[in-house]
DRENKOLVEX-208146 format. One line per 10 residues: number of its first residue (from 1); their letters; for each residue x, y, z of N, C-alpha, C. Coordinates in Angstrom, 2 decimals. Layout:
NUM> a> X/Y/Z/X/Y/Z/X/Y/Z  ...
This chain:
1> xxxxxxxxxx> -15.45/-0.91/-57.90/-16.73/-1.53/-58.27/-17.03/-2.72/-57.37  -18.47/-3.46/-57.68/-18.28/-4.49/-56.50/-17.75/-5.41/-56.76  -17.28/-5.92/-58.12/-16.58/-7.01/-58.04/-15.02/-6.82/-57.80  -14.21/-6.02/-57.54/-12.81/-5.88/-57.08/-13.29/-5.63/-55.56  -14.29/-5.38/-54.87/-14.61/-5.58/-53.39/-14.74/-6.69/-53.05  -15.95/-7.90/-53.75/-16.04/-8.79/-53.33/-14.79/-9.98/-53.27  -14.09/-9.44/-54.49/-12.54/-10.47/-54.42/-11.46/-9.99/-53.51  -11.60/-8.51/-52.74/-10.80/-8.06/-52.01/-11.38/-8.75/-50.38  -12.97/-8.97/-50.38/-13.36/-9.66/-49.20/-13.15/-10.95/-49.02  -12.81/-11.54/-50.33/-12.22/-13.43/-50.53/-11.01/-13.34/-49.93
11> xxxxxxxxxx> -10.30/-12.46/-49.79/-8.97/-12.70/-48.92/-8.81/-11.79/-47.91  -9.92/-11.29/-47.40/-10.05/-10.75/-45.74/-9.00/-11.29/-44.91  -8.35/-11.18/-43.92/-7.87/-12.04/-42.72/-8.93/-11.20/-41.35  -9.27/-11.98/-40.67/-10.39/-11.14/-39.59/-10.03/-12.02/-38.19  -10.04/-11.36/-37.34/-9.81/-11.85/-35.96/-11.13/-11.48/-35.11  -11.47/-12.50/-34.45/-12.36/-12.14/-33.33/-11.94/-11.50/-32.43  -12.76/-10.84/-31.70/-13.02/-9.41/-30.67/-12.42/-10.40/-29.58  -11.17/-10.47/-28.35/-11.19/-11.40/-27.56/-11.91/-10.96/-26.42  -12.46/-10.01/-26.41/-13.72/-9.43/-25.07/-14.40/-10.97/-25.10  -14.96/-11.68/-24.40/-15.48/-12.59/-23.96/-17.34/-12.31/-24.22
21> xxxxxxxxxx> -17.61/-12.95/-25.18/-19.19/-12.64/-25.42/-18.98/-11.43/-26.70  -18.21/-11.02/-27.50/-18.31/-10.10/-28.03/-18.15/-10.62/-29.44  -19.33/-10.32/-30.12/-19.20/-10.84/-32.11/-18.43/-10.18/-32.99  -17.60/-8.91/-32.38/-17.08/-7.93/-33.42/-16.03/-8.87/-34.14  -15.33/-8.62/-35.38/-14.57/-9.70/-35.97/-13.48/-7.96/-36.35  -12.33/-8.26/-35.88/-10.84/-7.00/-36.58/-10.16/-7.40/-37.89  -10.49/-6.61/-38.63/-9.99/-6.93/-40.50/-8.43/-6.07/-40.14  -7.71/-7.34/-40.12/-6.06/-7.06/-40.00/-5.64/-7.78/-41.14  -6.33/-7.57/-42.17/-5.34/-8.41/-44.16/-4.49/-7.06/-44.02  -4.40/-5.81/-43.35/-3.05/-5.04/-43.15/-2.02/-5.49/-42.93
31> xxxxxxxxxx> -2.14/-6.72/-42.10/-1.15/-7.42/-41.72/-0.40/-8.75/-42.72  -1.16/-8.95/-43.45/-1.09/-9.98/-44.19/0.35/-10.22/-44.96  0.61/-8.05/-45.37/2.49/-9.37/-45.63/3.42/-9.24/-44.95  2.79/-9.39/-43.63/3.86/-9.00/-41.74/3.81/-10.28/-41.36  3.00/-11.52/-41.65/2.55/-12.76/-41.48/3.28/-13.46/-42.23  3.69/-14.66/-41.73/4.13/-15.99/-42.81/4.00/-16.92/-42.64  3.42/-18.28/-42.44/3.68/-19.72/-42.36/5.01/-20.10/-42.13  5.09/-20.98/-41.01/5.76/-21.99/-41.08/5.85/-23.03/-41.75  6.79/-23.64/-42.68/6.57/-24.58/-43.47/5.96/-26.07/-42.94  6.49/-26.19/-42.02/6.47/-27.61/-41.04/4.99/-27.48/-40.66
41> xxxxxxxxxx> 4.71/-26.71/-39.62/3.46/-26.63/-38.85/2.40/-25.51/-39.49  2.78/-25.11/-40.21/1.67/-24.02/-41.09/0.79/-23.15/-40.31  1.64/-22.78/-38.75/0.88/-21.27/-38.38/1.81/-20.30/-38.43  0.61/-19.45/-38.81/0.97/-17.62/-39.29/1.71/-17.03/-37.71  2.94/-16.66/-38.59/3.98/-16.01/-37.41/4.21/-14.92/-38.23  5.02/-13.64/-37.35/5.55/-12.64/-38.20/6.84/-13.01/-38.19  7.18/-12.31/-39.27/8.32/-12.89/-39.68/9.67/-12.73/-38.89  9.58/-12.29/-37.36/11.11/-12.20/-36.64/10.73/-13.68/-36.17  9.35/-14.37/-35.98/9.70/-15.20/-35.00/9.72/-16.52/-35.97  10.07/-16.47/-37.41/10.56/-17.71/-38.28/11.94/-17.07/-38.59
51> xxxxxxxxxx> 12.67/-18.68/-38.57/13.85/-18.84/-38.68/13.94/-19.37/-40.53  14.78/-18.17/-41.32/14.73/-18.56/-42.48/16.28/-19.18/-42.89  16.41/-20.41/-43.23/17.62/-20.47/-43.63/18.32/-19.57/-44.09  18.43/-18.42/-45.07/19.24/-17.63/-46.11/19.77/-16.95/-45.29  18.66/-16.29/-43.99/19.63/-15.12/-43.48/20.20/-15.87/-42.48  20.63/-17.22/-42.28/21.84/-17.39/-41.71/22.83/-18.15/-42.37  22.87/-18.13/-43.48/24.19/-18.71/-44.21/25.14/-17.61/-44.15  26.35/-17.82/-44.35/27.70/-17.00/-44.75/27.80/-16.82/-45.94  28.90/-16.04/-46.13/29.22/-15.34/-47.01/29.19/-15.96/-48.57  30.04/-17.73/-47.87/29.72/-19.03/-49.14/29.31/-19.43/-48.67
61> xxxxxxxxxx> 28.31/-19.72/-48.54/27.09/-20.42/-48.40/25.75/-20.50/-48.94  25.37/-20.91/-50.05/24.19/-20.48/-50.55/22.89/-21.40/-50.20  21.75/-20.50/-49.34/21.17/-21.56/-48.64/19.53/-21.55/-48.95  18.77/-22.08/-48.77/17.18/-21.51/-49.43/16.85/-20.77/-48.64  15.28/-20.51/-49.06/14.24/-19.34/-48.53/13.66/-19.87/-47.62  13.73/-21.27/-47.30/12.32/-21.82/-46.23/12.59/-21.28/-45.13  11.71/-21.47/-44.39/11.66/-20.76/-43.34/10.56/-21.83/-42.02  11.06/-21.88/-40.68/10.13/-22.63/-40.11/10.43/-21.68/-38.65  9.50/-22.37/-38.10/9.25/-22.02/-36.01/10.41/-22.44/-35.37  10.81/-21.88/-34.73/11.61/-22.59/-33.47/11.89/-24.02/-33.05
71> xxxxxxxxxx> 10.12/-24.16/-32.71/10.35/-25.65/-32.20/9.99/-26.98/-33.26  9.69/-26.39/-34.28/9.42/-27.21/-35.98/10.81/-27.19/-36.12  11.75/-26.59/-36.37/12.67/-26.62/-36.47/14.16/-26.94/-35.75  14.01/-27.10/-34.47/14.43/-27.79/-33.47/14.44/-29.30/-33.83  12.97/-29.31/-33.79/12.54/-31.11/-33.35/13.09/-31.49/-34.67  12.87/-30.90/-36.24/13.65/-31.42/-37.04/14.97/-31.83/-37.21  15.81/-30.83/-37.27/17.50/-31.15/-36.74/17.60/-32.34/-35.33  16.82/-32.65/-34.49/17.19/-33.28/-33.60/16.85/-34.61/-34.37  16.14/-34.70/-34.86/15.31/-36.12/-35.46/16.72/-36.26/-36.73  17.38/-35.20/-37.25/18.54/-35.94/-38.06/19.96/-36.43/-37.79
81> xxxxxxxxxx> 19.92/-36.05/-35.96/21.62/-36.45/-35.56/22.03/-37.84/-35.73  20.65/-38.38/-35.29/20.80/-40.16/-35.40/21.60/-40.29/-36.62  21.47/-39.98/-37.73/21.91/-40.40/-38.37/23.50/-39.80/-38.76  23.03/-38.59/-38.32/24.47/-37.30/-38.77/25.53/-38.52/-37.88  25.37/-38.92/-36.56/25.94/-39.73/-35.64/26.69/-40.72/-36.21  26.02/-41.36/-36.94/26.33/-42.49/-37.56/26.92/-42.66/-39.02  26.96/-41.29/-39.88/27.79/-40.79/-40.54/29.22/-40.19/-40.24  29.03/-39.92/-39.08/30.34/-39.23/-38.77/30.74/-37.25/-39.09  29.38/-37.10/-39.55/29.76/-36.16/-40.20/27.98/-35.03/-39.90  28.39/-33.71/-39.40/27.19/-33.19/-38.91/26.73/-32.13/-40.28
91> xxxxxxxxxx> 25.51/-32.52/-40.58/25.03/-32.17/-42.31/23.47/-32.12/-42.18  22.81/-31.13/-41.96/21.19/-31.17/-41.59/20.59/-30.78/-42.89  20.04/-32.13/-43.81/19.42/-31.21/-44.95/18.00/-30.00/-44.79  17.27/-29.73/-45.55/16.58/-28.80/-45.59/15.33/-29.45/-44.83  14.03/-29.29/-44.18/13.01/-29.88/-43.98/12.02/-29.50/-45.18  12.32/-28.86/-46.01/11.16/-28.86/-47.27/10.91/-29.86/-48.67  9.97/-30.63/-48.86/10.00/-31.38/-49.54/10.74/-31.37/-50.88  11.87/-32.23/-51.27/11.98/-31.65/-52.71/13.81/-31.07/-52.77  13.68/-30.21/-51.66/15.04/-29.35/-51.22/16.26/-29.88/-51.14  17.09/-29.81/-52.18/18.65/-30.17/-51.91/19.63/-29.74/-50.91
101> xxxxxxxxxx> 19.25/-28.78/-50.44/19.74/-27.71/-49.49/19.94/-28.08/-48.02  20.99/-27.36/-47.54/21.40/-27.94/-45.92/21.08/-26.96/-45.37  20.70/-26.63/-44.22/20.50/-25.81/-42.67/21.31/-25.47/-42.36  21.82/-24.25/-42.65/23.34/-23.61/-42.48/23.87/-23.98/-40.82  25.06/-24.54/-40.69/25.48/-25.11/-39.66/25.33/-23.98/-38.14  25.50/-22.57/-38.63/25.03/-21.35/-37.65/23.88/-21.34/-36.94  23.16/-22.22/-37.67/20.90/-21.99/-37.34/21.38/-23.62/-37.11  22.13/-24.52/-37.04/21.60/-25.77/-36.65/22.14/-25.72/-35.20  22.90/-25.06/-34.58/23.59/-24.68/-33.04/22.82/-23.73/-32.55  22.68/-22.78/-33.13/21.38/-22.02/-32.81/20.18/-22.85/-32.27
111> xxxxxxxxxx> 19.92/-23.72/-33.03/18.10/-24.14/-32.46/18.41/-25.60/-31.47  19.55/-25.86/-31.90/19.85/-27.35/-30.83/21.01/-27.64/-29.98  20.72/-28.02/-28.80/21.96/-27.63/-28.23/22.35/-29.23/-27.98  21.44/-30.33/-28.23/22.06/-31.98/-28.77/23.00/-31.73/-30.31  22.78/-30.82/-30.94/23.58/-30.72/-32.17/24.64/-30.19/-31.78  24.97/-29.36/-31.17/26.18/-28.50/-30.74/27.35/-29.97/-29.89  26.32/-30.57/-28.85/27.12/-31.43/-28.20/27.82/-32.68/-29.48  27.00/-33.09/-30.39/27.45/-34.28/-31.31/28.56/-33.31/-31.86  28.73/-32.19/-32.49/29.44/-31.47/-33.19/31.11/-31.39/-32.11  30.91/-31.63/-31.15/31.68/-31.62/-29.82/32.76/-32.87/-30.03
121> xxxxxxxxxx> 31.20/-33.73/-29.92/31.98/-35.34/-29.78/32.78/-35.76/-31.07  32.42/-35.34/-32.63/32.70/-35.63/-33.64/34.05/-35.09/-33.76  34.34/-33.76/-33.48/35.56/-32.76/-33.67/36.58/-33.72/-32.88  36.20/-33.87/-31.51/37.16/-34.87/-30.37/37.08/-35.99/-31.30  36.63/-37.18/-31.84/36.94/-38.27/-32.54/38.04/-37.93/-33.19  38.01/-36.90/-34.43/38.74/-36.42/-35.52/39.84/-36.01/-34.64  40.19/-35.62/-33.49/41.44/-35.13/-32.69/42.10/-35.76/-31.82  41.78/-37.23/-32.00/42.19/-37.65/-30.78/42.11/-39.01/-30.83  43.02/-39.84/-30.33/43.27/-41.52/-30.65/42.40/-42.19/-29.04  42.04/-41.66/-28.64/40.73/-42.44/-27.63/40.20/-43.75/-28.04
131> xxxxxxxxxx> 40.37/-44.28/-27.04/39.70/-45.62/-27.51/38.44/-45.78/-27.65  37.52/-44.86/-27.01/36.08/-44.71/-27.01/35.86/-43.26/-27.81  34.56/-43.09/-27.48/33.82/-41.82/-28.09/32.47/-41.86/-27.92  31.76/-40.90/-27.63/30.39/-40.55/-27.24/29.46/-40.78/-28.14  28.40/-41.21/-27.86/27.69/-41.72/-29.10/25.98/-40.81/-28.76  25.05/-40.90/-29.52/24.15/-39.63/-29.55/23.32/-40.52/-28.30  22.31/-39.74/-27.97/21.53/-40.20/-26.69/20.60/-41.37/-26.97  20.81/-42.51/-25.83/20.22/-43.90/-25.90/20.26/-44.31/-24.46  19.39/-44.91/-24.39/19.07/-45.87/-22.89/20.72/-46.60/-22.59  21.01/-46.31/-21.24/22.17/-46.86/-20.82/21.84/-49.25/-21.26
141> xxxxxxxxxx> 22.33/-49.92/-21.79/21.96/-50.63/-21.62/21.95/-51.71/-20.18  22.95/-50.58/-19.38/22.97/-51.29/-17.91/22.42/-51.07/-16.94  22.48/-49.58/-16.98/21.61/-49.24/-15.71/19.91/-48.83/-16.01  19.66/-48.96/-17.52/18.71/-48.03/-17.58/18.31/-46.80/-18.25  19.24/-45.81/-17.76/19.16/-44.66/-17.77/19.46/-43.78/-19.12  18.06/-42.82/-19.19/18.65/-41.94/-20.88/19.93/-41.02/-20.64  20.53/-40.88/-21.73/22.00/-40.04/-21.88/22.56/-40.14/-22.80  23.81/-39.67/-22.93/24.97/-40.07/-23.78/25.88/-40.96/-23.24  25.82/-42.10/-24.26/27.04/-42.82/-23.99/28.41/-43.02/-24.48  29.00/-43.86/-23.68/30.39/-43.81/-24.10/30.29/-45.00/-25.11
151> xxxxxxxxxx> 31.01/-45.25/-26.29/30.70/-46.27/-26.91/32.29/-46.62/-26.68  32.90/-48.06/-26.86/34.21/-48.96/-26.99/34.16/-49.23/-28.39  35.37/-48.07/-28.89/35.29/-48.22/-30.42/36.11/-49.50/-31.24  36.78/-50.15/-30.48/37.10/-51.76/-30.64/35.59/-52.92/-31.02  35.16/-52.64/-29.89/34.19/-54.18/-29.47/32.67/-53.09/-29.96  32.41/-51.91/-30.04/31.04/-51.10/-30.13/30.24/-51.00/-28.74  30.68/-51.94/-27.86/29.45/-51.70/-26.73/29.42/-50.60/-26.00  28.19/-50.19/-25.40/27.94/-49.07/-25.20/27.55/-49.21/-23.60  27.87/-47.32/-22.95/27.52/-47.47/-21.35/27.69/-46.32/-21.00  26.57/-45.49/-20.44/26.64/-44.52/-19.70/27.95/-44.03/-18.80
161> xxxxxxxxxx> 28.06/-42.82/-19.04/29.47/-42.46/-17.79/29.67/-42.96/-16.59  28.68/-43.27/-16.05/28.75/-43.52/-14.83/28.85/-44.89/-14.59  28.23/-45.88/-15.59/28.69/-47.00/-15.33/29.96/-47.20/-16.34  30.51/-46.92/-16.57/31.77/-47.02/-17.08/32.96/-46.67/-15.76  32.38/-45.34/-15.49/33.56/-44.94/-14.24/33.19/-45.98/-12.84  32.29/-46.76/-12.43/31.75/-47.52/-11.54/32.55/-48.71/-11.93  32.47/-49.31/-13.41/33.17/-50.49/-13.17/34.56/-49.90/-13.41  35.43/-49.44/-14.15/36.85/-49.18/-14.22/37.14/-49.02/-12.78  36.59/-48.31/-11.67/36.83/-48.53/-10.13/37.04/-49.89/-9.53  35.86/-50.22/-10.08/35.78/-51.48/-9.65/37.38/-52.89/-10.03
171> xxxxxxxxxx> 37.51/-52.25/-11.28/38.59/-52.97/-11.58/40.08/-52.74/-11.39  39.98/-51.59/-11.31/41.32/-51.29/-10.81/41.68/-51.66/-9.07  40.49/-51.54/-8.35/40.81/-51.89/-7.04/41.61/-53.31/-7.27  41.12/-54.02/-8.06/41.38/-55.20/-8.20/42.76/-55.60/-8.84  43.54/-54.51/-9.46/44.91/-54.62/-10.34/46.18/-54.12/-8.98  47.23/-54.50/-9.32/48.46/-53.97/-9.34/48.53/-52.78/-9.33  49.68/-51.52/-9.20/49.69/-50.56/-9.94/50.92/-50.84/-10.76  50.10/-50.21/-12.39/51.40/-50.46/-13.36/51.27/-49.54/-13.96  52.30/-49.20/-15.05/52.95/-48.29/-16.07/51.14/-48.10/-16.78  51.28/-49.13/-17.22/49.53/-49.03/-18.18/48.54/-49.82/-17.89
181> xxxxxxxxxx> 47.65/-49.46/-17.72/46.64/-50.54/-17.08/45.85/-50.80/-18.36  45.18/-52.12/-18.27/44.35/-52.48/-19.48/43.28/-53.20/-18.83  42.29/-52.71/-18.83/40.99/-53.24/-18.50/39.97/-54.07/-19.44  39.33/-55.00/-19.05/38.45/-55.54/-20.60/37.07/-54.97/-20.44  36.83/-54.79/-21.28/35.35/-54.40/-21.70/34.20/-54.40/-20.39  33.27/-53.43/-20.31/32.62/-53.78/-19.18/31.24/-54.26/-19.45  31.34/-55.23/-20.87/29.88/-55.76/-20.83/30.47/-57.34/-20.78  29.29/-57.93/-19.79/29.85/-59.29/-19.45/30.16/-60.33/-20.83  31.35/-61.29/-20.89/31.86/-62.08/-21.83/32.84/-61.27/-23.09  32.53/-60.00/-23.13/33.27/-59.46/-24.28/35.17/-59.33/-24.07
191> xxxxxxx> 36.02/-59.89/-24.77/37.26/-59.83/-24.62/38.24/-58.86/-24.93  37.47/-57.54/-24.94/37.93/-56.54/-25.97/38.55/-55.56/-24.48  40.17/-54.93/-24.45/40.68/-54.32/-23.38/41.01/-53.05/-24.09  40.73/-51.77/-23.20/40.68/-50.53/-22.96/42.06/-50.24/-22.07  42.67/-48.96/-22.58/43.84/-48.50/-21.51/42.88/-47.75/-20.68  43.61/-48.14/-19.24/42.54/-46.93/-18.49/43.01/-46.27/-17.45  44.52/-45.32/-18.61/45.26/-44.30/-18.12/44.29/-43.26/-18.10
């Protein structure tokens, strides 16, 4: 009848003709449950090219339904290492409002490969009596330059690889050779010494 037409035309989906100059409009609501939103950015993808949490949890793992884009979902997990960093501990909750739920650790290496590296540096902390450890990406405060730095887990100060390996050169030209060398800190005034076997 016409009123189950006219409510079937309230939820049309219609695409324009992309011929250039052409008014025809293509009724693809065929498509409509091949389509899904992204939660984050709210455009219609089919559903291989959203990443849904559930189908990448394990076996224990019980994870939600949301589902987002690639790069919605990227830029999210990257925007939470800062802190994962500073916890010590790599834990990406859900990006949906409300959601108790974590980003199964499989889909958080999957979409970021700054997550994979912190997951790197964290495992090496937990394995290993180093006096330093890598800290998530920040302006070198010496030279400048964006990266990862080395942080001095004594004193906290922080320094790109390269100026770290620039001054330890620098200082060793300047030593003896001995059994253990101990270098101090390479930010000026700090009294805090590093082995730098």
């Amino acid at each position: 009848n016409s009123q189950s037409e006219a409510a079937r035309g309230e939820h049309k989906m219609c695409f324009r003709c992309c011929a250039e100059g052409c008014g025809c409009e293509l009724d693809v609501t065929f498509l409509r449950e091949e389509l899904h939103s992204c939660l984050l950015c709210g455009q219609y993808q089919s559903e291989r090219s959203l990443f849904t949490n559930e189908s990448w949890a394990g076996t224990w793992h019980a994870a939600c339904e949301h589902a987002a884009c690639f790069p919605c979902l990227r830029k999210h997990i990257d925007g939470q290492l800062a802190r994962c960093d500073k916890q010590r501990f790599l834990r990406v909750p859900c990006y949906a409002p409300g959601c108790h739920k974590v980003i199964p650790q499989t889909l958080v290496f999957e979409a970021s490969d700054a997550a994979k590296k912190l997951a790197e540096n964290l495992d090496e902390q937990h394995n290993t009596t180093k006096p330093w450890r890598f800290t998530f990406q920040h302006e070198c405060p010496l030279c400048k330059t964006f990266g990862w730095l080395r942080e001095d887990i004594q004193c906290g100060h922080v320094a790109c690889e390269t100026c770290w390996t620039k001054w330890a050169g620098s200082q060793l030209a300047k030593m003896p050779v001995q059994k253990q060398l101990r270098l101090r800190c390479c930010h000026e005034g700090c009294e805090c010494e590093v082995d730098a076997e």
